[in-house]
C-alpha positions in Angstrom: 58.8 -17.8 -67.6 60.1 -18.2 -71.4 63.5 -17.5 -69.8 63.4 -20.0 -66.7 61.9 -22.6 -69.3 64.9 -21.9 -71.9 67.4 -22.3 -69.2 65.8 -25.5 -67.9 66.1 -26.7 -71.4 69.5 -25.7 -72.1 70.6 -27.3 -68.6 69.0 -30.6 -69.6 70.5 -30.7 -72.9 73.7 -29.7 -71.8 74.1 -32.8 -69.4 73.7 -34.9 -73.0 76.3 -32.9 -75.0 73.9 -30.6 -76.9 73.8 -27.1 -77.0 70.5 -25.5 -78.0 70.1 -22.8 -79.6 66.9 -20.7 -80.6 67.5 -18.3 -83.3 64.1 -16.5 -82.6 65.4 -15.9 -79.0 69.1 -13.8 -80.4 69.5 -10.8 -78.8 70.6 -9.6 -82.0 67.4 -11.1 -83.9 65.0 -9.6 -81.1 67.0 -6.3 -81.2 66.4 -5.8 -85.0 62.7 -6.8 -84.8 62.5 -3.9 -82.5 64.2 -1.3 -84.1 61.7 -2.7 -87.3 58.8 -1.3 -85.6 59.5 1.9 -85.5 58.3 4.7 -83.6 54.8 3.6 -83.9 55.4 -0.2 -82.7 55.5 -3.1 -84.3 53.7 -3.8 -87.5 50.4 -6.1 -87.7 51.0 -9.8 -86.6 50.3 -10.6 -90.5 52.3 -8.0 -92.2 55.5 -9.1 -89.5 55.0 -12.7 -90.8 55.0 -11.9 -94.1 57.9 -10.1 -94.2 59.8 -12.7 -92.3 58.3 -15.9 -93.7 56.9 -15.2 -96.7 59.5 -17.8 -98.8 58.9 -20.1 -96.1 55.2 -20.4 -94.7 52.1 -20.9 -96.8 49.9 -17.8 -96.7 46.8 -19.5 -94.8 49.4 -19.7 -91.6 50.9 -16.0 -92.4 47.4 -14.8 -92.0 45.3 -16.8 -89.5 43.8 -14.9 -86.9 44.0 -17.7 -84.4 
C-alpha cells in the first residue's frame, strides 16, 4: 500500500514538474533506523522519537500514547 500510494503521488506530481521526495522513506534513512535497533529490535516508540526529534517536537507529542 505505502508503496503503491507513494508512486501514485510521485506520478501525479511528476506530470506538474515536481519531484517528491520523502526523507522518512530513504533507503538509507530506513536502513540506519534498522541497524539502530539492534539485535533486540527497535527501541520503544517514545525513546525512537526522542532520539530523533527531540530538538524538533515538543515532548507532549514525543510521548503520547495515541
Amino acid at each position: 500500500g505505502l508503496q503503491i500510494g507513494s508512486r501514485h503521488v510521485s506520478t501525479v506530481a511528476a506530470g506538474y514538474g515536481i519531484e517528491v521526495v520523502d526523507p522518512l522513506l530513504a533507503p538509507s534513512f530506513v536502513g540506519a533506523v534498522a541497524a539502530w535497533g539492534g539485535r533486540w529490535g527497535p527501541i520503544g516508540r517514545t525513546e525512537a522519537m526522542r532520539r530523533l526529534f527531540v530538538d524538533v517536537l515538543p515532548d507532549a507529542l514525543l510521548s503520547r500514547t495515541s
